[in-house]
TORKOL-4160 file (C-alpha; in steps of 0.2 Angstrom, whole numbers, padded with zeros to 4 digits, m for minus):
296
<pt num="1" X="0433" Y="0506" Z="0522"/>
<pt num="2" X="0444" Y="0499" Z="0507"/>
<pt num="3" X="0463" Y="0502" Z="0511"/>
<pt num="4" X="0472" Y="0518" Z="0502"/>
<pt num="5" X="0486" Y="0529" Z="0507"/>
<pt num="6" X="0486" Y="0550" Z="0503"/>
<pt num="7" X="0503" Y="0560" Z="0501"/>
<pt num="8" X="0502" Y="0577" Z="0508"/>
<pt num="9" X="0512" Y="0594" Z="0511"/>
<pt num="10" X="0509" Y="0607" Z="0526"/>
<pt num="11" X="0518" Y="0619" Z="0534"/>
<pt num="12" X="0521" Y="0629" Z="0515"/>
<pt num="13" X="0529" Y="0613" Z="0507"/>
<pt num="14" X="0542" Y="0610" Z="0522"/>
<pt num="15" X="0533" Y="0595" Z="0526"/>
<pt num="16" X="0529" Y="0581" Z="0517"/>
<pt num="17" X="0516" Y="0566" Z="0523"/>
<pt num="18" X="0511" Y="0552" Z="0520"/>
<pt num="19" X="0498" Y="0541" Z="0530"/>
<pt num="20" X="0489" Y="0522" Z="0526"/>
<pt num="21" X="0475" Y="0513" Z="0530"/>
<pt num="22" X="0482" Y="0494" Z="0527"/>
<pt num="23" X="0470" Y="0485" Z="0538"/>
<pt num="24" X="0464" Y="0474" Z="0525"/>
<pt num="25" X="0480" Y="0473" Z="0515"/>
<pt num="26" X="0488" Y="0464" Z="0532"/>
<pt num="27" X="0471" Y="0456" Z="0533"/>
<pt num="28" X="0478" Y="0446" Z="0518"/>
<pt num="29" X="0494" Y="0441" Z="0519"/>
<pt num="30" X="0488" Y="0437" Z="0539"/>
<pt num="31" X="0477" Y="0423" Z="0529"/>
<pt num="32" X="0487" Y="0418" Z="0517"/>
<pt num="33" X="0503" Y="0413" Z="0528"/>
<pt num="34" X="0492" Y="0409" Z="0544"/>
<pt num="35" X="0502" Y="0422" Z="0555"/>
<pt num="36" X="0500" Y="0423" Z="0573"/>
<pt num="37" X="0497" Y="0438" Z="0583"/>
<pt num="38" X="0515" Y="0444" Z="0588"/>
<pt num="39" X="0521" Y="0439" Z="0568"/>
<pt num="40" X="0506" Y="0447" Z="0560"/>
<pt num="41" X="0511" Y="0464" Z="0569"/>
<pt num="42" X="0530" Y="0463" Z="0566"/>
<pt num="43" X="0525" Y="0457" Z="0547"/>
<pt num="44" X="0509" Y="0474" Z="0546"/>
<pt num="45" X="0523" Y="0484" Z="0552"/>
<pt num="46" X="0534" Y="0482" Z="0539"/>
<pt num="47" X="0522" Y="0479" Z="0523"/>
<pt num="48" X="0514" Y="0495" Z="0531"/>
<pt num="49" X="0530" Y="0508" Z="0530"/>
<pt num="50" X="0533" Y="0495" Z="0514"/>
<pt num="51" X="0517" Y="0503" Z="0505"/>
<pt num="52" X="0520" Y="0520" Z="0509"/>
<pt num="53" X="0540" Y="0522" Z="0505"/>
<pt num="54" X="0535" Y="0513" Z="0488"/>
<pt num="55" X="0523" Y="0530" Z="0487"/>
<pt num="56" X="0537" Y="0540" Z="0486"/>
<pt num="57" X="0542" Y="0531" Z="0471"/>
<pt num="58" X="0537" Y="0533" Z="0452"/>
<pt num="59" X="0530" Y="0523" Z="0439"/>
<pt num="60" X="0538" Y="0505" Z="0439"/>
<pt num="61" X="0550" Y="0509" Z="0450"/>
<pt num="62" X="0549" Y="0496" Z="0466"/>
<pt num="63" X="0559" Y="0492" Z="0482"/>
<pt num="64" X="0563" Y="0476" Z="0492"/>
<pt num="65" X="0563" Y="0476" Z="0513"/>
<pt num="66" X="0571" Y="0465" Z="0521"/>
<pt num="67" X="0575" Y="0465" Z="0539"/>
<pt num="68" X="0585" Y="0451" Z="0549"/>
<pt num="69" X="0586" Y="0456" Z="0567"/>
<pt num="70" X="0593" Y="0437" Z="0572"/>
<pt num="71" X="0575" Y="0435" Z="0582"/>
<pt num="72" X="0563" Y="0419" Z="0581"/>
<pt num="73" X="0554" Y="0427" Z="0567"/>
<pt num="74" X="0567" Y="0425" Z="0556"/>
<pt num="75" X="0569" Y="0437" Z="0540"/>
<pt num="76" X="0556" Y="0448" Z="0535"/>
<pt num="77" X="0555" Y="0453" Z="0517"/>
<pt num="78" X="0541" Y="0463" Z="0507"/>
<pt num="79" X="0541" Y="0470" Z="0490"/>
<pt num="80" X="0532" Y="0486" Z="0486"/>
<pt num="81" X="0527" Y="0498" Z="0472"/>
<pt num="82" X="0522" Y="0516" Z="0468"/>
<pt num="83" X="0504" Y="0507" Z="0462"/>
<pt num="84" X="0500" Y="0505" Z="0482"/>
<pt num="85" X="0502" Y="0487" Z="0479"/>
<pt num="86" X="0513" Y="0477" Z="0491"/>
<pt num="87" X="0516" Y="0458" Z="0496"/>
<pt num="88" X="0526" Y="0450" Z="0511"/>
<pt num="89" X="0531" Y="0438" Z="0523"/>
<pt num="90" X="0540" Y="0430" Z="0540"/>
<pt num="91" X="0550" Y="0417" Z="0537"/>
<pt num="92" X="0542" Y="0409" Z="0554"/>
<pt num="93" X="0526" Y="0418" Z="0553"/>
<pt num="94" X="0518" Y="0405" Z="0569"/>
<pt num="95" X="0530" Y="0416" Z="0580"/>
<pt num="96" X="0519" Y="0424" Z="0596"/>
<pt num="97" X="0523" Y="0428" Z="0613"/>
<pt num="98" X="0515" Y="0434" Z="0629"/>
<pt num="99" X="0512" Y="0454" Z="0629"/>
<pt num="100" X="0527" Y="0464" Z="0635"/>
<pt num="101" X="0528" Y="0476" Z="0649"/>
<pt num="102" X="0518" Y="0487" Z="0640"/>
<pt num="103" X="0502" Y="0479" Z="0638"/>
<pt num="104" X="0508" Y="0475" Z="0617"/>
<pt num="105" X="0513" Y="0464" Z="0606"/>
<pt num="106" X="0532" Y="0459" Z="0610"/>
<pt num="107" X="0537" Y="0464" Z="0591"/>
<pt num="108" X="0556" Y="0467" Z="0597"/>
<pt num="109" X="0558" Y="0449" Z="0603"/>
<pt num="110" X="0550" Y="0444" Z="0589"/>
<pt num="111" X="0560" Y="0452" Z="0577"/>
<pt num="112" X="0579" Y="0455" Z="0588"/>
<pt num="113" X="0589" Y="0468" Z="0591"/>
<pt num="114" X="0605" Y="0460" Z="0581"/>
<pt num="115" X="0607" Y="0463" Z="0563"/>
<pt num="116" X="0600" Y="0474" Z="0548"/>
<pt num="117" X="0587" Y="0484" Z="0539"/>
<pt num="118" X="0590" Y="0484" Z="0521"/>
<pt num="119" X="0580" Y="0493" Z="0507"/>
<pt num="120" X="0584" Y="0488" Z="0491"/>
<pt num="121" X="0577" Y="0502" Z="0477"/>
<pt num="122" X="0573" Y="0495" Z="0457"/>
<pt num="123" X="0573" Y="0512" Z="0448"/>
<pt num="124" X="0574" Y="0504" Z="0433"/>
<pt num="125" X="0593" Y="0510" Z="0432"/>
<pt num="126" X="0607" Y="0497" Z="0427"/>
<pt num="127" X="0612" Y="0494" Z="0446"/>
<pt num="128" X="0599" Y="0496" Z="0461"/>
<pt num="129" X="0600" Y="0508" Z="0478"/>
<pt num="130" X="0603" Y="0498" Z="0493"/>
<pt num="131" X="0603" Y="0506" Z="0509"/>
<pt num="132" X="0607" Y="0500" Z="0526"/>
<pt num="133" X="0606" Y="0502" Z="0544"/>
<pt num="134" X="0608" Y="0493" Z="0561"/>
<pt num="135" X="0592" Y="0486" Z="0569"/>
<pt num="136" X="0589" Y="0501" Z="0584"/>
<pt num="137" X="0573" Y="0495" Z="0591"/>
<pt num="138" X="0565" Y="0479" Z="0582"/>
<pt num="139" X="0548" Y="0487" Z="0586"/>
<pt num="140" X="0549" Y="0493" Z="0568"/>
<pt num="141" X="0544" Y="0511" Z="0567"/>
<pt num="142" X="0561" Y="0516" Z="0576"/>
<pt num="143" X="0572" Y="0507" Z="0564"/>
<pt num="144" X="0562" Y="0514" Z="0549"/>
<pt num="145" X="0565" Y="0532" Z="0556"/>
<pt num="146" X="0583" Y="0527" Z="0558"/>
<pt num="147" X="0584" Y="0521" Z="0541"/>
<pt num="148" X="0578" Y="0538" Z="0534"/>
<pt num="149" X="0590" Y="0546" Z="0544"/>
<pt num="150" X="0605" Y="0538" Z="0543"/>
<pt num="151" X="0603" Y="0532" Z="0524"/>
<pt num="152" X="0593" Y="0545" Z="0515"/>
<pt num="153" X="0596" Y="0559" Z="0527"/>
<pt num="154" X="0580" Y="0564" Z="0529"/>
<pt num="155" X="0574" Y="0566" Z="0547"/>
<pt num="156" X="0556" Y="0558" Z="0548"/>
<pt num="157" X="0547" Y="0554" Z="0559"/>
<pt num="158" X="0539" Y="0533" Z="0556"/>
<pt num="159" X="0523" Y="0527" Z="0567"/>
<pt num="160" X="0515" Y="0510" Z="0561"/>
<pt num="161" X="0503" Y="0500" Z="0571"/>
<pt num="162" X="0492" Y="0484" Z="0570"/>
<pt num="163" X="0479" Y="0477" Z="0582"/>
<pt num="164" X="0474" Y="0460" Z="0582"/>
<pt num="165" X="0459" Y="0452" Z="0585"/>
<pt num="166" X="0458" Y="0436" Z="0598"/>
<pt num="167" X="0455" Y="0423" Z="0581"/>
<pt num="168" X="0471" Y="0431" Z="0574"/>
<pt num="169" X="0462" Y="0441" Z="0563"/>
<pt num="170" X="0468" Y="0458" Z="0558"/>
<pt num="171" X="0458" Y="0471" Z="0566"/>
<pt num="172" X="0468" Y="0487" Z="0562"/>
<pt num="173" X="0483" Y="0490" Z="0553"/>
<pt num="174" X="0489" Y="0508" Z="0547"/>
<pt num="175" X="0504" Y="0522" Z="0549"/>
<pt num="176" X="0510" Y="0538" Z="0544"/>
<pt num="177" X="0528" Y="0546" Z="0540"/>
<pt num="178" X="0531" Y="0561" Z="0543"/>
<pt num="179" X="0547" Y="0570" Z="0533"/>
<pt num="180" X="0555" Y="0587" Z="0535"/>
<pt num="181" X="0559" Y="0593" Z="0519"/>
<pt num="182" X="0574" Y="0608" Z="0517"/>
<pt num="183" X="0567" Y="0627" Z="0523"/>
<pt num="184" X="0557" Y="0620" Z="0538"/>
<pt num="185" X="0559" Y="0630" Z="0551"/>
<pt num="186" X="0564" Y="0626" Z="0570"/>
<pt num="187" X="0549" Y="0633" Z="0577"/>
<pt num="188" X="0539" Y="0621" Z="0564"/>
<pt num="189" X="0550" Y="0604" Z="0569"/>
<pt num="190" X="0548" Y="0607" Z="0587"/>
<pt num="191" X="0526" Y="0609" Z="0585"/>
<pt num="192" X="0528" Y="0593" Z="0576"/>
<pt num="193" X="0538" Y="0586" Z="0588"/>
<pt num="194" X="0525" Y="0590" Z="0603"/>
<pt num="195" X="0512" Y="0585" Z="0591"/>
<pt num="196" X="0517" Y="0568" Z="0589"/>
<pt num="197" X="0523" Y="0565" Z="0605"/>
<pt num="198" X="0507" Y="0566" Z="0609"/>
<pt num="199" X="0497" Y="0559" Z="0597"/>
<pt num="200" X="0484" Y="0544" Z="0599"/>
<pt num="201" X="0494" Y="0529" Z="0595"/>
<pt num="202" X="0490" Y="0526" Z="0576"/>
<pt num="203" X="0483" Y="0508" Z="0578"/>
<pt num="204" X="0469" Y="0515" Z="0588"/>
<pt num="205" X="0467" Y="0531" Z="0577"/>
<pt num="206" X="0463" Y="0516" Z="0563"/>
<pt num="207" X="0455" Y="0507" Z="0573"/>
<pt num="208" X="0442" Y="0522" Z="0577"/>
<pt num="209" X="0437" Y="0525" Z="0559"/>
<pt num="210" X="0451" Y="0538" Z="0556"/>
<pt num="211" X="0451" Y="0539" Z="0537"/>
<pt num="212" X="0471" Y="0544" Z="0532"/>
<pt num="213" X="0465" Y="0562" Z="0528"/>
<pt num="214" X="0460" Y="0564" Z="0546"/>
<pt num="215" X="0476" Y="0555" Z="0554"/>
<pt num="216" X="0485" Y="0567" Z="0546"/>
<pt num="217" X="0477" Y="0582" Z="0552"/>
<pt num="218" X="0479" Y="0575" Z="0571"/>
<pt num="219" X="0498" Y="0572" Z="0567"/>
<pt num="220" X="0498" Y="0589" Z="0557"/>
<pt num="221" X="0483" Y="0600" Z="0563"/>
<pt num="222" X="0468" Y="0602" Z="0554"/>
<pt num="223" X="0466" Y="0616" Z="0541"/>
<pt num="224" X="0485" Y="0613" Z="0537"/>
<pt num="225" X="0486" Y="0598" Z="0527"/>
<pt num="226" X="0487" Y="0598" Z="0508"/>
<pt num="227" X="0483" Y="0582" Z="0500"/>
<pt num="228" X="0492" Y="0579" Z="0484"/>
<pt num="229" X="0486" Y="0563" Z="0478"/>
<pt num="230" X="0477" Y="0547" Z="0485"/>
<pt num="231" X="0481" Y="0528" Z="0480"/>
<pt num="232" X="0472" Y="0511" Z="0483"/>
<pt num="233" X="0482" Y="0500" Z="0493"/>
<pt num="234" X="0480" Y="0480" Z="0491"/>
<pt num="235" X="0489" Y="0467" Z="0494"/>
<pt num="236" X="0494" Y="0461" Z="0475"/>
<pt num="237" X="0509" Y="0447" Z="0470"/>
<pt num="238" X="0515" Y="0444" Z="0452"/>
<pt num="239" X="0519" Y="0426" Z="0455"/>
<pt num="240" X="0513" Y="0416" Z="0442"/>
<pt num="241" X="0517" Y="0395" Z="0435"/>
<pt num="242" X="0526" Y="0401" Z="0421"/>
<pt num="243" X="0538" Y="0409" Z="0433"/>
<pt num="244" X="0542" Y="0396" Z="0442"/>
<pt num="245" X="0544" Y="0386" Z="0427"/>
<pt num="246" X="0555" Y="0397" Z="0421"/>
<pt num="247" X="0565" Y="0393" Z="0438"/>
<pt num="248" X="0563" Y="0374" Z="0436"/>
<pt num="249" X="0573" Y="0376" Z="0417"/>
<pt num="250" X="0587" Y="0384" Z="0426"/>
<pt num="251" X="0589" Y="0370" Z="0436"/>
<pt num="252" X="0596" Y="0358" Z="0422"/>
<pt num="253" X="0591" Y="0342" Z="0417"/>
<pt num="254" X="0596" Y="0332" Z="0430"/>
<pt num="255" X="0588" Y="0340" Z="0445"/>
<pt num="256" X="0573" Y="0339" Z="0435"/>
<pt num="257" X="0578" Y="0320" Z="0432"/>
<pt num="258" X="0577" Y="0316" Z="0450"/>
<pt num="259" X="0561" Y="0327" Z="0452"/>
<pt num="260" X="0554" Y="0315" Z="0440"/>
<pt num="261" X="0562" Y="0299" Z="0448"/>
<pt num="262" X="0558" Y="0304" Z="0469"/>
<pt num="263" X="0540" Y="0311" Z="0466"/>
<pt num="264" X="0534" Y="0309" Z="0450"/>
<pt num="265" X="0527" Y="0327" Z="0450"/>
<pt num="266" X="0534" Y="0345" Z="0457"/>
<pt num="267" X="0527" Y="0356" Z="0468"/>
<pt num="268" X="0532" Y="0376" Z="0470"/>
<pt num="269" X="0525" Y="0387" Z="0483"/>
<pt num="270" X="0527" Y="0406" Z="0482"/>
<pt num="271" X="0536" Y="0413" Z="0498"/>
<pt num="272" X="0525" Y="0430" Z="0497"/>
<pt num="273" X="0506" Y="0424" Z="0495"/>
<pt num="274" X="0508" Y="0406" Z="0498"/>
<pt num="275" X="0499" Y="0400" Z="0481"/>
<pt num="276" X="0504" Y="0382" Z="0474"/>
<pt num="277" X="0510" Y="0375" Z="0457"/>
<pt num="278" X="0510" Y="0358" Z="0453"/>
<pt num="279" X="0521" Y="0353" Z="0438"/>
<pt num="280" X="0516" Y="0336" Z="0433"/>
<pt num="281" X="0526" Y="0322" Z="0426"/>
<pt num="282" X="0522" Y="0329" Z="0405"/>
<pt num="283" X="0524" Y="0344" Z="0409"/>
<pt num="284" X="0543" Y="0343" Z="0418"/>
<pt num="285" X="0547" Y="0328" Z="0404"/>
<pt num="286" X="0541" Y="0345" Z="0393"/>
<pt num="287" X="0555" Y="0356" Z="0401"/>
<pt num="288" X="0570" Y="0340" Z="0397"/>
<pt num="289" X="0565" Y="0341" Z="0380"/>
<pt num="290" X="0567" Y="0361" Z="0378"/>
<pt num="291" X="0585" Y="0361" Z="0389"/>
<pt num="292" X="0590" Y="0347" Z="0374"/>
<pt num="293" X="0584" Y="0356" Z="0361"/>
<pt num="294" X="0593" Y="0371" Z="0368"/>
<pt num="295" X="0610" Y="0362" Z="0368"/>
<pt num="296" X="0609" Y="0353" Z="0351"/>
């Protein structure tokens, strides 16, 4: 089943949903940066809510993760859109540990307790949104709910999941938010609270063939979901070698100089999908000339 995520309403438009398949989307960036278990569930967690907050988005607008709890992972940071595309990665993604007491992945000591969650919004506006909140949990989900909460004051409700297979593949990965939007009433908060106290966790739901559609009917009940729209979701960067050449100008002449001198090359490396660029001697030479010709 190719990953994609559906927006939804229920209970008369009081509620509004989302839910995601990102099992392959993880899949990827699990490859590319050669996570381990406990990293690769910290790092799905995170591209997963990443995919669907970027949903409730339009058009070219985008939004930046990052979160910095002070644990062994280091910083987490994932870019996303309202295209269902999304990149990301943990600055120590060989970070793994032995289950917690819980029989799962120990994501909070992964991730830590001490620092921030900040979401930066591009919506194509002279200045960006940022909002941020205190690390609550480190397992993810919970600080994501505090986020809505605390930042956009809409009480949600945030599960994400990811299994992982014993070769460190990705074997699920997928989560839902649920939102309550002005008119809801307190007998329909309280059914959705009971509902999803009590739901199946979602990495199992994924990991039984539940399509999006059907997790949210088992969050929501069946019969009262309506689905708005569905989008593919993949894991997509926009990196590209005239990018990074553009960053090698801004580093002058001189640094380019000792590039030249030390190495007789340059090699960048993209943080969010790993792909190489190799600059060779001509072509940083190349870049002099244009920085003197800029200055005469």
């Amino acid at each position: 089943m190719k990953d994609y995520l559906v927006k939804a309403l229920s209970f008369n438009g009081t509620i509004r949903a989302y839910a995601a398949r990102t099992t392959e989307t993880v899949g990827e960036a699990q490859r590319r940066h050669h996570v381990w278990p406990t990293a690769t569930a910290a790092l799905g967690r995170t591209m997963t809510a990443g995919v669907m907050m970027g949903a409730m988005m339009k058009g070219e607008e985008k939004l930046t993760i990052k979160i910095e709890g002070g644990g062994p992972i280091g910083p987490i940071v994932v870019d996303a859109n309202a295209k269902g595309e999304v990149r990301g990665y943990a600055t120590s993604p060989q970070t793994h540990f032995d289950l917690n007491d819980k029989g799962k992945l120990d994501v909070r000591r992964a991730v830590g307790t001490e620092g921030m969650l900040t979401v930066v919004k591009d919506l194509g506006l002279r200045d960006f949104f940022t909002g941020q909140v205190p690390i609550v949990s480190g397992e993810v989900a919970e600080d994501f709910t505090q986020y809505f909460v605390v930042s956009e004051q809409v009480p949600s409700a945030v599960a994400l999941g990811v299994l992982v297979n014993p070769d460190n593949t990705v074997k699920a990965a997928g989560g839902f938010i649920i939102q309550v939007m002005p008119g809801a009433t307190d007998e329909t908060i309280s059914l959705l609270e009971e509902r999803i106290a009590n739901v199946e966790p979602i990495s199992k739901l994924i990991d039984r063939g539940l399509t999006p559609e059907e997790i949210l009917s088992e969050v929501l009940g069946s019969n009262n979901v309506e689905i708005l729209e569905k989008v593919d979701v993949e894991f997509s960067c926009n990196c590209s070698k005239e990018r990074f050449g553009t960053a090698i100008l801004g580093l002058g002449e001189q640094e380019i100089r000792e590039m030249i001198d030390e190495d007789g090359q340059a090699e960048a490396e993209c943080h969010f999908c790993g792909e190489k660029y190799l600059f060779a001697k001509d072509e940083l030479e190349g870049f002099i000339d244009e920085l003197r010709a800029k200055s005469e």
